[in-house]
C-alpha positions as CSV (number, residue, x, y, z in Angstrom):
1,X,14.4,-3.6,-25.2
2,X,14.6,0.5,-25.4
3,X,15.5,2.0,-22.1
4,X,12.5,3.9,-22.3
5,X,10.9,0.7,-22.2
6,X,12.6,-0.5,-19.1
7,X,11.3,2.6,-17.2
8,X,8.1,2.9,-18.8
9,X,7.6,-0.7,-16.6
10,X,9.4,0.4,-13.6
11,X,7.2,3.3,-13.3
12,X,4.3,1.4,-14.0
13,X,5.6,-1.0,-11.2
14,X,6.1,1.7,-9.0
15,X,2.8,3.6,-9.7
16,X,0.9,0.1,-9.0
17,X,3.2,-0.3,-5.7
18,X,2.8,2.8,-4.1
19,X,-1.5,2.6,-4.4
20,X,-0.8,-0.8,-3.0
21,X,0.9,0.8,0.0
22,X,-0.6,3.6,0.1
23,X,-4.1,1.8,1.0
24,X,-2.2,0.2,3.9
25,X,-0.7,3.3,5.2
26,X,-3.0,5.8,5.2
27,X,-6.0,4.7,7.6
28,X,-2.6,3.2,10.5
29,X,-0.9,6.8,10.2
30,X,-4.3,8.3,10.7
31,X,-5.2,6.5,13.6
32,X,-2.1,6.9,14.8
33,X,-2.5,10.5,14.8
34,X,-5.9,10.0,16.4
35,X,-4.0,8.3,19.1
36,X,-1.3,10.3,19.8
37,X,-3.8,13.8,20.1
38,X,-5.8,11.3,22.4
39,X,-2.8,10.7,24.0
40,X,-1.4,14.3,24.4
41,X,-4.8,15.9,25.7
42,X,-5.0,12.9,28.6
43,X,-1.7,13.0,29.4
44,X,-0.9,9.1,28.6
45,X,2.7,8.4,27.6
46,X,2.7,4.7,27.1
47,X,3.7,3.8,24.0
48,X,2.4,0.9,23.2
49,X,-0.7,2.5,23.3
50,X,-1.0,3.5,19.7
51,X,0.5,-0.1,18.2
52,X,-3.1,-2.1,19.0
53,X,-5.2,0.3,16.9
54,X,-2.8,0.6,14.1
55,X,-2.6,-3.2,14.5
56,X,-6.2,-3.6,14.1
57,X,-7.0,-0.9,12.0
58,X,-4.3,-2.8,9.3
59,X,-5.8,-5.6,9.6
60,X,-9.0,-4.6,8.9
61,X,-8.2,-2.5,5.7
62,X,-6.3,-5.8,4.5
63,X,-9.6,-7.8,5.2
64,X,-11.5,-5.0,3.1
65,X,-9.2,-4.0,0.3
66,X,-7.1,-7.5,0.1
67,X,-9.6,-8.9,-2.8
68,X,-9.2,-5.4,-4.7
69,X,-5.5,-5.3,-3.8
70,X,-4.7,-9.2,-5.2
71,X,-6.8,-8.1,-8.5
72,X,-4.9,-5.0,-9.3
73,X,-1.4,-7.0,-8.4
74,X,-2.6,-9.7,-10.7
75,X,-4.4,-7.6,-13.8
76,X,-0.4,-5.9,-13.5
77,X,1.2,-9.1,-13.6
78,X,-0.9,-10.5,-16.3
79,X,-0.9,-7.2,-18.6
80,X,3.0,-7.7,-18.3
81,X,3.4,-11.6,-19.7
82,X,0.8,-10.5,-21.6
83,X,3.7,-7.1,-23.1
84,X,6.7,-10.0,-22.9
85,X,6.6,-10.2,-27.1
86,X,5.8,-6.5,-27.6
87,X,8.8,-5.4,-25.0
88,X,11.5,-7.8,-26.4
89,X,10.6,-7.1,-29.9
């Protein structure tokens, strides 16, 4: 095993991680954006506020993408057993 092997997978690993998260991410920072202009134009500094829509908001997107998220996890996982003999040799 080259080391350009090693971090052609590692990238690969981390390419497939960070859509992963990003999915996640994205819609809770931008409600939590939407929450916290909310927050700043009425003048409402609780901050437990914002962690109920985030909360929800995550939930929902794993609901919606967590069939398309398992798939890509596994088609990764699979296409690497599947590289084992072409990586070693």
């Amino acid at each position: 095993m080259t080391p350009e092997t090693v971090l052609t997978v590692f990238q690969q690993t981390l390419e497939v991680l960070a859509l992963l998260i990003m999915v996640i991410l994205l819609p809770a920072l931008l409600v939590g954006l939407l929450v916290a202009m909310f927050q700043a134009a009425t003048q409402i500094n609780e901050q437990t506020l914002s962690f109920i829509p985030k909360l929800l908001v995550t939930l929902g997107v794993l609901l919606l993408a967590g069939p398309w998220m398992l798939q890509l996890l596994l088609d990764f996982t699979i296409r690497l057993f599947n590289n084992i003999p072409l990586l070693i040799g």
